[in-house]
Structures are given as C-alpha cells and as structure tokens.
C-alpha angles and dihedrals in degrees: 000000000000124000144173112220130168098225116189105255093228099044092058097044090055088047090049098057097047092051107028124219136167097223139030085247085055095054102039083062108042083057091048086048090051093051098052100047088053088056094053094051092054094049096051086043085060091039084062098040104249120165091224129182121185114217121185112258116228107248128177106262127208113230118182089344095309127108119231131184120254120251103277098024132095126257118279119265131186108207113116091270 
C-alpha cells in the first residue's frame, strides 16, 4: 500500500534510532510491526484471563547523539557483555 503521511521530525528520528531501520519504509514498518505485536499480547493476555498491566521497560535512550542509560539501569558499556 502506498501512502503519503506528515510524520513529526523528531518523532521519527527517536523511533529510528530504537528500532533501527536503513530507510524511512523500514522504519514505518518495524514500528507498525511493534504495535501490532503489543496488541495481540494483550489480547491473548485477556483471552487467558490475565490480569495484565503493561508498564513501560526501562530502555537506554539517545539524547543529542549520544546514548544514555535509562533511569534504573547501569551505565552503557561496550565491551562484548
């Protein structure tokens, strides 16, 4: 399917770098795909019964190009572990 969306610059740099991706396209549909793998979690978690309750994971962030650790988390090492 081709589209023509307006996409906050920000937004999709941020988004970029957490998923990766070598093209705009790429991108676009690595987020899709993450959306929609959440959703069905959380319906099979309802199918179940589960009580679930999705609470953000504290992930490493990039801030001005440079990658910082999340709250909670140690700082990033590069070191192969």
């Amino acid at each position: 399917m081709r589209v023509t969306i307006e996409v906050d610059d920000e937004l999709f740099e941020r988004v970029a770098r957490i998923l990766g991706g070598r093209s705009k396209r790429e991108v676009v549909h690595r987020a899709l795909e993450a959306v929609s793998k959440q959703e069905r979690a959380v319906h099979l978690a309802r199918i179940r019964g589960d009580d679930l309750v999705l609470n953000e994971v504290p992930r490493r962030r990039f801030e001005g190009g440079e990658l910082l650790a999340a709250e909670g988390l140690g700082p990033y090492e590069v070191d192969g572990s």
